[in-house]
N, C-alpha and C positions, 0 to 999 in steps of 0.2 A: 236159554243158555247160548253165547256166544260162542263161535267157534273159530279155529284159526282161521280157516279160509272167510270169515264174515271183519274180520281184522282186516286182513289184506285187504279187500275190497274197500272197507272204507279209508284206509289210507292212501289206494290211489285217488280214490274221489278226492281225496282231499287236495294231495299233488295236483293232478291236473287242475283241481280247483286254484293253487295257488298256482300255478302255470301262468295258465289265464292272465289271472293279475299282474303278473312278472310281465306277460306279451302285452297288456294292454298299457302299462305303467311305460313302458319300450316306447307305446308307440304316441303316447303321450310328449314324452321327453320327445319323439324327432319332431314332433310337430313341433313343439315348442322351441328349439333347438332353431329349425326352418325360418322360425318366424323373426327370431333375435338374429339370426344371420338376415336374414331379410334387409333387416331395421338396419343392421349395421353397415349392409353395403352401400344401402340410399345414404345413411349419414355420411360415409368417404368419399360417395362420389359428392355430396354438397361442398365438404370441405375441399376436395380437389380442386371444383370449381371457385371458390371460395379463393383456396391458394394459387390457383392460375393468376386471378386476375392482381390479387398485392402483389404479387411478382412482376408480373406486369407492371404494375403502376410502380414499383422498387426499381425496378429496371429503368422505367422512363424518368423518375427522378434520379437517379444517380446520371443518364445521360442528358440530362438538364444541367444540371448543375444548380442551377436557381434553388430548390425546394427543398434546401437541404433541414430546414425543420423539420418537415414530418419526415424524415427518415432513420429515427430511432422509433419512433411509435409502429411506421411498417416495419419495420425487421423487428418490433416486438409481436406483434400482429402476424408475420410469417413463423415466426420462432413458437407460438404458441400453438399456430394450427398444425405446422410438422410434427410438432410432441405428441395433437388429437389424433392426429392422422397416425402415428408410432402406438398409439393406445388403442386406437382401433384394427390396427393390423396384427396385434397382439393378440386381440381378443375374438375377434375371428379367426386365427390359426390355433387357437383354443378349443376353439369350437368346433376346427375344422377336425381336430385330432380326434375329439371324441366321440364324435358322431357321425362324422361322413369319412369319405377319401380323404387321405389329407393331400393337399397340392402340395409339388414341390415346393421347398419355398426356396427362394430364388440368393442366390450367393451373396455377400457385398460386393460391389463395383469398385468401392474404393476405401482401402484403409491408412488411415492416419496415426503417426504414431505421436501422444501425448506427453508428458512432464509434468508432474502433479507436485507441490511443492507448498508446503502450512505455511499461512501468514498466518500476522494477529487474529484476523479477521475473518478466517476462511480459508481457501486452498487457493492458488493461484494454478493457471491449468495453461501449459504451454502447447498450442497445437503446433509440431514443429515444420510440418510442410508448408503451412499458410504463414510462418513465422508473427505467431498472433496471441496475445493473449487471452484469457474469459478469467473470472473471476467463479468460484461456484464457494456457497455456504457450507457444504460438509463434505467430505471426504465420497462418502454415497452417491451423492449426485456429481461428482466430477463428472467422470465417463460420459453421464446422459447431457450435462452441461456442452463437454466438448460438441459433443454428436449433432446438440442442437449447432450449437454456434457454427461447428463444418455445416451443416445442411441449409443454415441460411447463407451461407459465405458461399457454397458453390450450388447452391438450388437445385440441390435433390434430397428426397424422401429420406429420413431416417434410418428406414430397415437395411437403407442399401448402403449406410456407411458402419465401415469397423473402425475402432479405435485398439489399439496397445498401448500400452500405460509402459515405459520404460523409465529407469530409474533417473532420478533427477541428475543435473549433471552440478558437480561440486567447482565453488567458484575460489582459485586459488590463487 
């Protein structure tokens, strides 16, 4: 015959049984966790180095003036790796939240205000401080369109520019 106190007793064995697993499942995840933030910071620092040097070399063709061919394929080439680099700062402040301290993350430095406006074909995206256009395919991707387009235009990272989307202005 079982009896109450033979109840209790197996049911904490059980708890701490699943405890256990709870702590070790924990400590699973930070390891894993460690290792992906690991991964991610050697990948930013490649691509930092990576975007040093296109900048670099952007910078010494535009002060050339000669080479002006390859200078949409490097501002394509800068544009792309600012976006890797904006995904991976992403994802690491993800990661940072749920597992460790999280860093401060750090304010924009500079925000720009936009103008978004449908054509046929897409949106037309006015950055209005650079007095410039970009073109973006959906309404969705404007914002990050602009963002890139500021961040190769005045060569800094992503996370540190804001944009504001203000109403378009009416042509009369």
């Amino acid at each position: 015959m079982v009896g109450v106190a033979d109840e209790v007793d197996r049911l904490t064995v059980a708890g701490s049984e699943r405890d256990e697993v709870v702590r070790l499942t924990r400590q699973q995840e930070l390891r894993q966790a460690r290792y992906y933030r690991g991964l991610l910071e050697s990948q930013r620092a490649e691509i930092d180095e990576e975007l040093a040097r296109d900048c670099a070399l952007l910078a010494r063709h535009l002060a050339d003036g000669r080479s002006r061919r390859r200078m949409p394929r490097l501002r394509e080439s800068v544009r792309r790796k600012r976006r890797e680099q904006y995904q991976i700062d992403c994802l690491l402040e993800s990661l940072n939240m749920r597992f460790f301290q999280p860093r401060p993350m750090p304010l924009p430095d500079h925000r720009f205000t936009v103008e978004i406006e449908p054509t046929r074909h897409g949106y037309r995206v006015r950055v209005l401080e650079l007095d410039q256009v970009v073109t973006a395919v959906s309404r969705d991707e404007a914002e990050m369109t602009a963002r890139e387009y500021i961040a190769v235009s005045i060569g800094m990272a992503i996370s540190r520019i804001a944009v504001h989307v203000s109403p378009a202005r009416s042509v009369t």
